[in-house]
C-alpha positions as CSV (number, residue, x, y, z in Angstrom):
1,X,-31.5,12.2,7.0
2,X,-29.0,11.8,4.2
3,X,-26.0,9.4,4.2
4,X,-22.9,11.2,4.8
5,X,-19.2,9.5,4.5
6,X,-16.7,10.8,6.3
7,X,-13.4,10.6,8.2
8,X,-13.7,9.4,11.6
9,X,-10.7,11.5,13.5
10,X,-12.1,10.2,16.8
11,X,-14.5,8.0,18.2
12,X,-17.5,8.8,20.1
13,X,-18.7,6.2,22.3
14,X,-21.8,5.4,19.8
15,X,-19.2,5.2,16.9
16,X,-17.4,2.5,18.8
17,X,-20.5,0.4,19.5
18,X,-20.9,0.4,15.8
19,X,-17.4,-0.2,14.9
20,X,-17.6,-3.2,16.7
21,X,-20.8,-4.4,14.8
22,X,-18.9,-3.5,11.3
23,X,-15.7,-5.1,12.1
24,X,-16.9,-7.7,15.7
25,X,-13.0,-9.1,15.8
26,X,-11.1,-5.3,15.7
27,X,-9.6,-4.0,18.8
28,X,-11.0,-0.4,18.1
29,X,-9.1,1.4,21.0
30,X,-6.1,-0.3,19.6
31,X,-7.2,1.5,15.6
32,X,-8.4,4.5,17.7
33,X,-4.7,4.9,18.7
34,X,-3.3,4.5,15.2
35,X,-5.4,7.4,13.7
36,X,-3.1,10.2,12.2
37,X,-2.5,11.8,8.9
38,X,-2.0,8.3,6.7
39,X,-4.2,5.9,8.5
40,X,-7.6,7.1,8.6
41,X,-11.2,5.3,9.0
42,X,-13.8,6.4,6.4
43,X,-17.5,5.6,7.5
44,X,-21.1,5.7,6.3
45,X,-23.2,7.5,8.8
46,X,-26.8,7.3,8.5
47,X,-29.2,8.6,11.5
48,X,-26.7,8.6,13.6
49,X,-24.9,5.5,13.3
50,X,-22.3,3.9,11.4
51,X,-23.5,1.6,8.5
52,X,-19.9,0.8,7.2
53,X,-16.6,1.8,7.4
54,X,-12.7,1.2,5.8
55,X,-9.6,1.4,6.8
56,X,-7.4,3.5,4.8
57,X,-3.2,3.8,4.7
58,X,-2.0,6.8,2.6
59,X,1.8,6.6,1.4
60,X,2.4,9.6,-1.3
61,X,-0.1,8.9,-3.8
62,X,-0.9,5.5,-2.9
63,X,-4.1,4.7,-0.6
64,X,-4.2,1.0,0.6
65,X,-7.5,0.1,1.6
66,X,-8.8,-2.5,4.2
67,X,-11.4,-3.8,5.9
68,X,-14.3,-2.0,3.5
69,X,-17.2,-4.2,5.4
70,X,-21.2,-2.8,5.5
71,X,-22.9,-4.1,8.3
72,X,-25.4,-7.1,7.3
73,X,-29.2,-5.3,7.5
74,X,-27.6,-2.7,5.5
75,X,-26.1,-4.6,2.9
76,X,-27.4,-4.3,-1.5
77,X,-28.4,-0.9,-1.3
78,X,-25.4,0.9,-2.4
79,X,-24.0,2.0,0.5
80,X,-20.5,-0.2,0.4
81,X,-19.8,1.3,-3.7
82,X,-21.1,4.8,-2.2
83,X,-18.5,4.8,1.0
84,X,-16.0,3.9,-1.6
85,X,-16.6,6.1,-4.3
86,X,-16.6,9.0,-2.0
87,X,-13.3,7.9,-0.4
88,X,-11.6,8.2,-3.5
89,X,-13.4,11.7,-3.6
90,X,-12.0,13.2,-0.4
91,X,-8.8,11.7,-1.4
92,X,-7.7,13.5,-4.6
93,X,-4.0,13.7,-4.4
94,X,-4.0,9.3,-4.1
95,X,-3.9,8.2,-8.3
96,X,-3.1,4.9,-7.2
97,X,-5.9,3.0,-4.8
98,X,-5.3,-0.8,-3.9
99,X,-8.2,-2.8,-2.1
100,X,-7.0,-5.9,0.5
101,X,-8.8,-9.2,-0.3
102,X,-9.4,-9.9,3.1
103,X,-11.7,-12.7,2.7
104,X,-14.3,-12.2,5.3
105,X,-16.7,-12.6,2.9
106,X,-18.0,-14.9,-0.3
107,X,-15.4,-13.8,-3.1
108,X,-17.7,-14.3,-5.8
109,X,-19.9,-11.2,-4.3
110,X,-16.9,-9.0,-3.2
111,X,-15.3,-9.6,-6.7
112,X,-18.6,-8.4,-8.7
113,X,-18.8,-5.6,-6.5
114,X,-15.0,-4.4,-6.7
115,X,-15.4,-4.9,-10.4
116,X,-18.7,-2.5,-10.5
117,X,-16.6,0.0,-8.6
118,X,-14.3,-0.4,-12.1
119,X,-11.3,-1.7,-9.7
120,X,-9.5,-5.6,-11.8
121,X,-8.2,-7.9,-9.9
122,X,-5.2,-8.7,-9.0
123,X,-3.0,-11.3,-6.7
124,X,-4.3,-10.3,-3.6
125,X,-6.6,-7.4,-3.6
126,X,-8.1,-5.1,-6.4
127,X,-6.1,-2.0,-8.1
128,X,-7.4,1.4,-9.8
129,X,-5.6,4.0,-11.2
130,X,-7.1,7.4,-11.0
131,X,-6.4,10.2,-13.7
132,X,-7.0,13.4,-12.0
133,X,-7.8,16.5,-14.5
């Protein structure tokens, strides 16, 4: 089966036992009950199951991205730059993309990966500015 990243507009009961394995401290009724047109969760299915997820905030052409975590075992095989890559994608009218520095993880990994996903650092999170054809 083929990894597929996609919106999540509402989540099935499998889809909140792996939310909760991406993101084990996030009340995900609570984000369930914030979905609407400008905050959206992006996720990495795979089988069935979610490998990874975001969150994303969309304010005119600016998308504000949180939370981008892949779950350990699936971690180093390109599934993290792929969820992101593709959320820009799906995401055309957004030129301006800003990524939290959350620091969940060890900042010398996430800031070699943000830089392979050509986004520089900044303050407090990682910027990239999108020229649309």
């Amino acid at each position: 089966m083929k990894l597929t990243i996609l919106p999540l507009q509402h989540f099935s009961a499998q889809d909140r036992i792996d939310l909760q394995k991406i993101w084990p401290d996030e009340d995900i009724s609570a984000l369930a009950a914030r979905l609407n047109s400008t905050h959206r969760v992006y996720a990495a299915r795979f089988n069935d199951r979610l490998l990874a997820a975001l969150q994303l905030e969309i304010t005119g052409t600016q998308g504000k991205i949180r939370r981008l975590n892949v779950r350990d075992v699936t971690r180093r095989r390109g599934v993290g730059g792929y969820l992101l890559e593709e959320t820009l994608t799906q995401n055309p009218s957004v030129d301006h993309w800003w990524v939290a520095d959350d620091g969940y993880d060890e900042q010398q990994v996430i800031a070699a990966f943000m830089q392979a996903c050509d986004f520089r650092a900044q303050a407090d999170g990682w910027v990239k500015n999108v020229e649309h054809d």
